[in-house]
Structures are given as structure tokens and as C-alpha cells.
C-alpha positions as CSV (number, residue, x, y, z in Angstrom):
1,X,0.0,0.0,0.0
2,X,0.9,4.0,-0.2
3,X,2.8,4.9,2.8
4,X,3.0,8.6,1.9
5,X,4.0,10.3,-1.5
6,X,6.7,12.9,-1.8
7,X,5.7,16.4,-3.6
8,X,4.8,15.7,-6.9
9,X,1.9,15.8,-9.4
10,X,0.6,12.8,-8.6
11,X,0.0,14.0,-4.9
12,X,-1.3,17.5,-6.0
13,X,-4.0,15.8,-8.9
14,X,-5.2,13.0,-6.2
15,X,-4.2,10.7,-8.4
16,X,-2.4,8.6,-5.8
17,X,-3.2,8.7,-2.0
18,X,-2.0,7.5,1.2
19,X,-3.5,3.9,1.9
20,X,-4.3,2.9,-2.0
21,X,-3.6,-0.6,-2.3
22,X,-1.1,-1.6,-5.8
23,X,-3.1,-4.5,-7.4
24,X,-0.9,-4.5,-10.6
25,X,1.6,-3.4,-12.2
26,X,0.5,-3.4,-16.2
27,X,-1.0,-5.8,-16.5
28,X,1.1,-8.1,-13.8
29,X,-1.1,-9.0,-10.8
30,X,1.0,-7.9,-7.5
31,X,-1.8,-8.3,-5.3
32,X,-0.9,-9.3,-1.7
33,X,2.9,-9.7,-2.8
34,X,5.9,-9.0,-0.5
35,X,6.8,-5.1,-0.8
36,X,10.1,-6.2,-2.7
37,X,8.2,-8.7,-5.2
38,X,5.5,-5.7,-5.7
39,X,9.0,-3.3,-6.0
40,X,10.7,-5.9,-8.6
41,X,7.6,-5.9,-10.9
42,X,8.1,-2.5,-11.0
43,X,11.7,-2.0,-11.5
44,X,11.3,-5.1,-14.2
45,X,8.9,-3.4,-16.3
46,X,9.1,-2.0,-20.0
47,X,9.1,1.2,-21.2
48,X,9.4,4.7,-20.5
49,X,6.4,5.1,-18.4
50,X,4.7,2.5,-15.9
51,X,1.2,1.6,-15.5
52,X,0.6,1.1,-11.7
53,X,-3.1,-0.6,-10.9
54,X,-4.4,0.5,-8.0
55,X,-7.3,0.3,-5.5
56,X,-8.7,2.6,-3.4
57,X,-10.4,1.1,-0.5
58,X,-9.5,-0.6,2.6
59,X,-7.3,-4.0,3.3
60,X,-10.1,-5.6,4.0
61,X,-12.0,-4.8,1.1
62,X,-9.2,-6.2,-1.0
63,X,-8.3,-9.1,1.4
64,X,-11.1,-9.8,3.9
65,X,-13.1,-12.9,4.0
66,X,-15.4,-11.4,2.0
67,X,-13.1,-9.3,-0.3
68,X,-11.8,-9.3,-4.2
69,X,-11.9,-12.7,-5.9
70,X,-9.7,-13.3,-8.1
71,X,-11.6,-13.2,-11.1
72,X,-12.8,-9.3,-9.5
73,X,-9.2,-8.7,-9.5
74,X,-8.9,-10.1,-13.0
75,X,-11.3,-7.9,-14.9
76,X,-10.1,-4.7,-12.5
77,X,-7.0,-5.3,-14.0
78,X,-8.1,-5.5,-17.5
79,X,-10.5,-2.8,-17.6
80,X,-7.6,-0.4,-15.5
């Protein structure tokens, strides 16, 4: 999840807050990865620019018993 965000565009546009949850990176699912798993699909990845997937919610929403299945997470990915 987003810790904090330094000064930046993304943090004046809203674009990214505090407590979002990275689901994917393009179109890689990084869902409930280990922070350096979720940080080496990123570093990996192709291209001049990055798409990061993410959700907006709570923890729980994502992960809970009665969170995001995986086929939820699927078509959020695709349609992102």
C-alpha cells in the first residue's frame, strides 16, 4: 500500500493517496505480494512510463473474507 508520497503531481492531482492498495503493475497482478516482489515488478517493467493498478479502499476490502476474488481482481486489472 501507499505509505505517503513525496511532492509531486501525482499528490497534488489526487491521483495517488495514502493507503491505496497496488493491485498490478500493467497488466502483472501484484496483489498481496511481498513489498520487494511488488518493487521488482516494477523496477522489471518496460518502457518509459509504468502503468501502476491500483485500488482505493480498505485492506479488508481487497483481502477480507469477503473481499476481491480473483476473477474481481482479474477484470479490474483489465479494464484499469
Amino acid at each position: 500500500f501507499v505509505l505517503s508520497l513525496s511532492d509531486g503531481s501525482a499528490q497534488q492531482e489526487g491521483t495517488i493517496r495514502p493507503g491505496d492498495e497496488l493491485v498490478a503493475v500493467g497488466n502483472k497482478k501484484v496483489a498481496g505480494l511481498a513489498f520487494d516482489d511488488a518493487l521488482g515488478a516494477i523496477i522489471d517493467s518496460d518502457g518509459e512510463t509504468t502503468k501502476l493498478v491500483l485500488f482505493r479502499g480498505s485492506a479488508k476490502d481487497l483481502y477480507g473474507p469477503t473481499g476481491a476474488s480473483q476473477e474481481w481482481l482479474d477484470e479490474f486489472v483489465a479494464k484499469a
